[in-house]
Structures are given as C-alpha cells and as structure tokens.
C-alpha positions in Angstrom: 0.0 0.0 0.0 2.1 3.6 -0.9 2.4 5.4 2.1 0.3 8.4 2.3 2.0 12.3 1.6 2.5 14.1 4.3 1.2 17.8 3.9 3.7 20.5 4.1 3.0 24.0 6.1 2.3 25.8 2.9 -0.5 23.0 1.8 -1.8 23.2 5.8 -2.2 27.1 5.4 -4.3 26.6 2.3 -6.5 24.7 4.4 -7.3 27.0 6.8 -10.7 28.7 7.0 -12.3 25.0 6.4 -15.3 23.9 8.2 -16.8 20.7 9.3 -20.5 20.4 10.5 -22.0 17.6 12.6 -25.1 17.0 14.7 -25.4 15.1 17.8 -28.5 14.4 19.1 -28.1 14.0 23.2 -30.2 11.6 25.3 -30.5 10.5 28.8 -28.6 7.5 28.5 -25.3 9.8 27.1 -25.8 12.2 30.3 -26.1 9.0 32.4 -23.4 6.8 31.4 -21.0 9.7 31.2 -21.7 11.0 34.7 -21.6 7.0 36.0 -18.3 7.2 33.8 -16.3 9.9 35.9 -17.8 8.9 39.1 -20.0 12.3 39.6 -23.0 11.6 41.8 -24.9 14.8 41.1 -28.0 14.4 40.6 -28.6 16.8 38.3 -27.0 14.5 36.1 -28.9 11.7 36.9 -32.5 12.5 38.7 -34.8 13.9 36.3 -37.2 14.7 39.5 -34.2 17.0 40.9 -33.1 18.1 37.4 -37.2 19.7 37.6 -36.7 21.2 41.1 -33.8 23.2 40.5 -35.3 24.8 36.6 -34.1 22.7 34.3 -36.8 20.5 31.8 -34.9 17.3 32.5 -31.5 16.0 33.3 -28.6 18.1 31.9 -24.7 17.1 30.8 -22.0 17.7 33.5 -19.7 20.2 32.1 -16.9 17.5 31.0 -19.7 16.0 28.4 -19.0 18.3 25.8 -15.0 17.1 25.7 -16.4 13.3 25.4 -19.1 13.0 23.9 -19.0 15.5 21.7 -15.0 15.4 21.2 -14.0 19.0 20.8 -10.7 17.9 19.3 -11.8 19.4 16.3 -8.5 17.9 14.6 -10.5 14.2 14.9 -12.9 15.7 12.2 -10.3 17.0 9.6 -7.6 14.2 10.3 -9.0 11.5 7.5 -7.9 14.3 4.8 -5.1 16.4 6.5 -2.3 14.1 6.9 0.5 16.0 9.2 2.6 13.4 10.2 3.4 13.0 13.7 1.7 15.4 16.3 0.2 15.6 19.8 -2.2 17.6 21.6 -1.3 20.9 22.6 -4.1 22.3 24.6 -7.2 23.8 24.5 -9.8 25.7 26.3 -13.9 25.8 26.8 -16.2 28.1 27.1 -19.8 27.1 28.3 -22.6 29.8 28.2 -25.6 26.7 28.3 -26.6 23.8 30.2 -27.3 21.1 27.8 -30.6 18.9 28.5 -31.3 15.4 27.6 -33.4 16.0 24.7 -31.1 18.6 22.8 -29.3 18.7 19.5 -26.4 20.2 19.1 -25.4 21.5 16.1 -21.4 21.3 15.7 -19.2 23.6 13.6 -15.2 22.1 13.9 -13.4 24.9 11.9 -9.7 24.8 11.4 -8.8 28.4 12.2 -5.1 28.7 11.2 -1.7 27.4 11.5 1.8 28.8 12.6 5.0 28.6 13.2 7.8 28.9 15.9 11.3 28.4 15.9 11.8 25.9 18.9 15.0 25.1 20.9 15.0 21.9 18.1 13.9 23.3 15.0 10.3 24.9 13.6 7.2 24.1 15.7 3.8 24.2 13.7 1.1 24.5 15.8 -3.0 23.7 13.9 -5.2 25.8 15.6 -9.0 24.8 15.8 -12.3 26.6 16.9 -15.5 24.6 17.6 -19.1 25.8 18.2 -21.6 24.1 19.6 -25.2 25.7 18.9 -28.8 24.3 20.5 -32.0 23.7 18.6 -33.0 26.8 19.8 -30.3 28.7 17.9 -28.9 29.4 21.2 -24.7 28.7 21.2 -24.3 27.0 24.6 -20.6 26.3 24.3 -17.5 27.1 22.3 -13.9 25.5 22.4 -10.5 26.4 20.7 -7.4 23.5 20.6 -4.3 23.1 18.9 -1.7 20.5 17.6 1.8 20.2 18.2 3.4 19.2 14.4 7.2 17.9 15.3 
C-alpha cells in the first residue's frame, strides 16, 4: 500500500478557513453513562425529578460531556484528509454559556482556524489551531472550544 503524503505547512495554510458540521442528538442514557463514567453523583446529572426542582426541563450534561461525547478535538474531524505526520495535543480551552438537557441537538461547527509557526529550541514548531461551536436547537450557542496540535 504507498504510504500516504505528508502535507507541508504551505499546503496546511491553504486549508485554513475549512469547516466541518456535525449534529449530535443527546439523550439521557449519554448524560447517564457519562456521569456513571467519571464517578460524579450529582444528581442533576442523573434524577430527572431533581433536574425539575432546581429549573431545568430534564436532566442536563456535567460540564466535561462536551469534551467526550461531543469530542471537541476538532482535529479528529479534519484528520482523515489532513495528513500532518506525527503530532500531539497541545491544549485547548472551553467556554460554556448553556446547560445542555437530555433531549437537545447540538449543532457542531469544527473549523480549522489557522496554522503557525515557531522556531523551537529543536527546530520549527507548527502548531494547527482549531475553533469549535456548539449551537442548540433553539439557535442558542451554549458552548465554544478552541485546541491546537503540536506538528514535530
């Protein structure tokens, strides 16, 4: 099987701007098994009686839900056509304006916002930078996250 190219900075930089849109449809069983998952007993996560008594229509998604289920790692999305060769994570952040209920679908945006480059103690660091939306039925964007990959 020939061994796939690996894309150089100046074809990465061409790339950026792209965007990839996906929607997840979240149930109780996702919220459930995610909140079993991590240990976290809240019941807000779990009690669709308590969920009710504090506001919310049903049981909502612990904060760390959108990282796993929804896998913010917006690289995952592009990787199957942007072959960089070797890389690892490099970080990312979260912001979370919304609680998300059982019940909701999410639409997802993965964008690959840019790419740069560093001079490193070792040579040229190219670091992919990534921006993800995540917008409710309603319209309403109830979280956004940004990450990045390390090339070496």
């Amino acid at each position: 099987m020939p061994e796939e190219k690996i894309l150089t900075f100046e074809e990465i930089k061409q790339r950026a701007g792209e965007e990839i849109e996906e929607t997840l449809e979240v149930d109780k069983s996702m919220i459930r098994n995610f909140a079993q998952g991590i240990g976290d007993k809240n019941p807000l996560w779990t009690d669709e009686e308590y969920a009710r008594s504090k506001g919310y229509n049903t049981i909502i998604a612990p904060p760390g839900f959108f990282q796993a289920a929804v896998m913010s790692s917006a690289f995952t999305r592009f990787r199957p056509t942007m072959n960089i060769g070797r890389g690892v994570d490099a970080g990312g952040e979260w912001e979370i304006y919304e609680p998300v209920e059982a019940g909701d679908v999410l639409t997802n945006t993965f964008k690959f916002a840019d790419v740069v480059q560093e001079e490193g103690k070792k040579g040229m660091k190219t670091f992919l930078k990534f921006e993800t939306t995540h917008v409710n039925q309603q319209g309403k964007t109830v979280a956004r996250s940004r990450s990045q990959i390390l090339k070496f």
